[in-house]
N, C-alpha and C positions, 0 to 999 in steps of 0.2 A: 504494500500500500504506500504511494507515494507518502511525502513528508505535507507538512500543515500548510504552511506558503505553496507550496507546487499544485496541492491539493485547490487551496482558494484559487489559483492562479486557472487551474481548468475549467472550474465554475462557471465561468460567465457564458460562455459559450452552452454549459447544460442549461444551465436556467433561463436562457433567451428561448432556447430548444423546448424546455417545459412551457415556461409562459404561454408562448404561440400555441402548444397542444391545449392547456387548460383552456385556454380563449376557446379555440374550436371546438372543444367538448361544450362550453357556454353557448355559444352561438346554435349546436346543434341541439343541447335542451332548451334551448329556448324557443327552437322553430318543433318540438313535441307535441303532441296533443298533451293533454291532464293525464289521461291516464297512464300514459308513457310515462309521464315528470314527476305524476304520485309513485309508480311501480320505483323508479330511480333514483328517487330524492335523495334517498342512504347512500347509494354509491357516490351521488355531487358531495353531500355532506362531508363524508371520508376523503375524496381527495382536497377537499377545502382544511380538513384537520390536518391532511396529509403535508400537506403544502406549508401548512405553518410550522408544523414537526421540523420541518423541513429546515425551514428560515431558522427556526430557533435555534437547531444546533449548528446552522451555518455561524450565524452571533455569537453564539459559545466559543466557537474555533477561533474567531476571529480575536476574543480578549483573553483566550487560554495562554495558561504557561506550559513550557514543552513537558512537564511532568502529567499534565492531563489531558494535551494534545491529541495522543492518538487512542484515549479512549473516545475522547469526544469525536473525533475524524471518522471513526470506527462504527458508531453512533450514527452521523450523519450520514453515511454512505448506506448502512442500515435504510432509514428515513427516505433517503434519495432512490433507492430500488424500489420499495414502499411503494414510494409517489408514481414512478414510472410504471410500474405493474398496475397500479388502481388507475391512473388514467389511460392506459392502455386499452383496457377492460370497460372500461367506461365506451372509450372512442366506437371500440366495435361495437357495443349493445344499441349505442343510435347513428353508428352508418346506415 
C-alpha cells in the first residue's frame, strides 16, 4: 500500500472519477418513477453514508501523524472500495 502523501496525491483523480458516477447515479434516480426511488432509496442513502465514510477518513489522513497513518490509509481504502462497489451497484439497478 502506497505511503500517506503518494496515497493523497492519487486521490484526486478517484474522487473526480467518483463524483461524476454519484452525479449520474443522481440524475438517473431522479429521472425514476416513485416506485423505483421508494424500492432504492436505501441503496442512495448508503452510498451518501458511503461517500462521507469516505471524506472523513480522507480528513483523518490528511492531519494524521505517520504513527496512525497507515491504519487510517488502511481505513480509507477500506471506505473507498465501499463506495465504489455500492455505486456500482446502484448504476446498474437504474441503467
Amino acid at each position: 500500500m502506497p505511503g500517506k502523501d503518494a496515497y493523497l496525491d492519487g486521490l484526486v483523480v478517484e474522487i473526480e472519477d467518483l463524483a461524476g458516477r454519484v452525479a449520474l447515479v443522481r440524475n438517473r434516480f431522479a429521472r425514476q418513477k416513485v416506485n423505483v426511488k421508494l424500492a432504492h432509496y436505501g441503496e442512495l442513502e448508503y452510498v451518501r453514508s458511503r461517500f462521507a465514510e469516505f471524506r472523513n477518513r480522507i480528513v483523518d489522513l490528511e492531519g494524521a501523524d505517520d504513527s496512525e497513518a497507515a491504519r487510517i490509509l488502511e481505513a480509507a481504502e477500506v471506505a473507498r472500495k465501499d463506495l465504489v462497489y455500492a455505486v456500482d451497484s446502484l448504476l446498474a439497478v437504474l441503467s
